[in-house]
Structure formats: structure tokens, C-alpha cells
N, C-alpha and C positions, 0 to 999 in steps of 0.2 A: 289511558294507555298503560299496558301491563312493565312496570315499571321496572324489570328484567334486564339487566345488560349481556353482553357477550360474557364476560368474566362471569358469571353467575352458570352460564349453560356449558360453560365448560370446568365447572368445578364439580366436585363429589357431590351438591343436591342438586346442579340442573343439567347434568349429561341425559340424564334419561328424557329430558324433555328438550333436547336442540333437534334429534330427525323429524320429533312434531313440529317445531317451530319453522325449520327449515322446509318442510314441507309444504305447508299454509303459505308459502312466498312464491307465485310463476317465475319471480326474479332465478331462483335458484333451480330450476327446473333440471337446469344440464350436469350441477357438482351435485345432486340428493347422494349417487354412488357415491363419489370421494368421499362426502362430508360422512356417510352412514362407514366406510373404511375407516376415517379419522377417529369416529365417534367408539370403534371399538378398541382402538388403539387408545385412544385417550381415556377409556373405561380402566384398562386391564392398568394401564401407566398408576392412572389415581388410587386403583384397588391394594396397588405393589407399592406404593408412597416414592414411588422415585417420579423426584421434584424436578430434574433435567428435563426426562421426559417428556413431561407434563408441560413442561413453560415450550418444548420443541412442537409436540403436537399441538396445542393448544393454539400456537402463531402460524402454525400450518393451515388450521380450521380458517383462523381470519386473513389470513390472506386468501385464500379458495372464494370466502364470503366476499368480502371486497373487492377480489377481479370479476367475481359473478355480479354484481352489484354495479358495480363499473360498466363493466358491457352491454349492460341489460338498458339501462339508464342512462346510459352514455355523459353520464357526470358524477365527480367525486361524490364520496359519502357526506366529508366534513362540508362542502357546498350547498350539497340538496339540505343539512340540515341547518346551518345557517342562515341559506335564504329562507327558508320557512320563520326560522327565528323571527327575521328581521321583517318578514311579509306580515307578521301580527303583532306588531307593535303599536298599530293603529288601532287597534282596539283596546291596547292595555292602559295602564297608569300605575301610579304610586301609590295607592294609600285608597281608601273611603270602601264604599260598599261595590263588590265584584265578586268574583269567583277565584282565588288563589293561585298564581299558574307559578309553577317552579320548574328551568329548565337549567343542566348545566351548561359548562362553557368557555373558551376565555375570547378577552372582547366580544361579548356580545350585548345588546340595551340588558338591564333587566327593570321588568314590569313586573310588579309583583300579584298584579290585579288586572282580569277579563273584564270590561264592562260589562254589565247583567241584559244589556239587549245584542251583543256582538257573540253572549257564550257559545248559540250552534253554531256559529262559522268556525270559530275555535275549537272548539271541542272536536271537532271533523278534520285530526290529522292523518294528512294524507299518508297510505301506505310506504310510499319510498323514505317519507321520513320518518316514521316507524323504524325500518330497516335500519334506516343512516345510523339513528340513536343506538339502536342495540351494536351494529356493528362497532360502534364508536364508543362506547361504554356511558353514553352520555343517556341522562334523565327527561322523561318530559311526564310532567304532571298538573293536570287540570282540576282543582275542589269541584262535583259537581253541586253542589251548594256554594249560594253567596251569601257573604257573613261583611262586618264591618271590618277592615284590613287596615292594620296602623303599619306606614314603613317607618322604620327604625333602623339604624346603622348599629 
């Protein structure tokens, strides 16, 4: 997964790439206008360095995303990505030979290891959880390579 958060598409190197992102998603079908009005406004904000602005438009973008995301889905963001969380857990572990999976969080398991016959079920996350993550500034990352894995505290 393109490991990208909201903060990122709305800073000075990912505005140019949030009306693609935004676009690639049916979820956002109805705010592409708003979000492409935001996205000028939050250009010219970033280009002028006024920081009020910017933290104003910038929370304007995630809320528009997040009630579009909401209605579309008809379930919170921080939900659809925590159950996903928690849905592959059964395939993870601690420690030994897997595939790496790093997601953030708070209370959630963390496993820090795919077992090497469960990786395509994992590897295959789902689009709304995609979404969830980005809207949420949170990460999910899969090693497509297994390697031997030591957990350490």
C-alpha cells in the first residue's frame, strides 16, 4: 500500500497529487468539486506560507473526506480500519520467518509477521481500508519478501 497519509497530500509535495488520489476513490465521487476548490485554496495558502490557512483548509479537506467516506460506507473510518486490523491477526505472529507487516495505531495487537502461506489474503487490502488509513494519517505496510523476523522490545 502506498504508504501516503492525508498530511502528506496536503502539504507543499502532495497537493498536486490529492485530485488524483481523490479521484481513483467512487467513495468521493460527489465532493471531487469541493475537494478540487479546497485543493486551490490550499495551494495558493502553502505557496503564501500563511500557516493559519493552511491548518483551516487543510481540516476543511478532512472533514469533506471523512463525511464522504462515512456516507459512502456507512461506517467510521477509525472502525473499517481497525476491524481490518484486528480481521488479520490470524494470520500474523511475533517473530520467525514471514513477511514484515507494520501498521499504526493505538490499542491495536501488533504482529509483527504475515505467515508466508496467509501473505495473498493479506496483502489484498481492502480499498475502504486504504481510504480509512489515509484519511486517518495512519500506515499499513506489507515486506513483499519473507525474511527471518526477530521481535525485540
Amino acid at each position: 500500500m502506498d504508504s501516503k497519509t492525508l498530511n502528506y497530500y496536503v502539504s507543499r509535495h502532495g497537493i498536486d497529487d490529492l485530485n488524483r488520489l481523490i479521484s481513483s476513490y467512487s467513495c468521493f465521487n460527489d465532493v471531487i468539486y469541493i475537494i478540487n476548490h479546497y485543493s486551490k485554496q490550499l495551494k495558493f495558502s502553502l505557496d503564501n506560507h500563511n500557516d493559519i490557512q493552511t491548518k483551516e483548509i487543510s481540516q476543511k479537506i478532512k472533514n469533506v473526506l471523512y463525511f464522504a467516506f462515512q456516507s459512502y460506507y456507512k461506517k467510521q473510518c477509525l472502525d473499517i480500519y481497525f476491524d481490518w486490523i484486528k480481521s488479520i491477526q490470524q494470520y500474523c505472529f511475533q517473530g520467525g520467518y514471514g513477511h514484515s507487516i507494520h501498521y499504526t495505531g493505538v490499542d491495536v495487537p501488533h504482529h509483527w509477521c504475515v505467515r508466508p502461506e496467509f501473505y495473498d489474503i493479506v496483502k489484498n487490502i481492502p480499498e475502504e481500508v486504504k481510504i480509512a488509513a489515509i484519511i486517518n494519517n495512519m500506515i499499513i505496510y506489507i515486506e513483499p519478501k519473507a525474511e527471518y523476523e526477530v521481535w525485540s522490545t
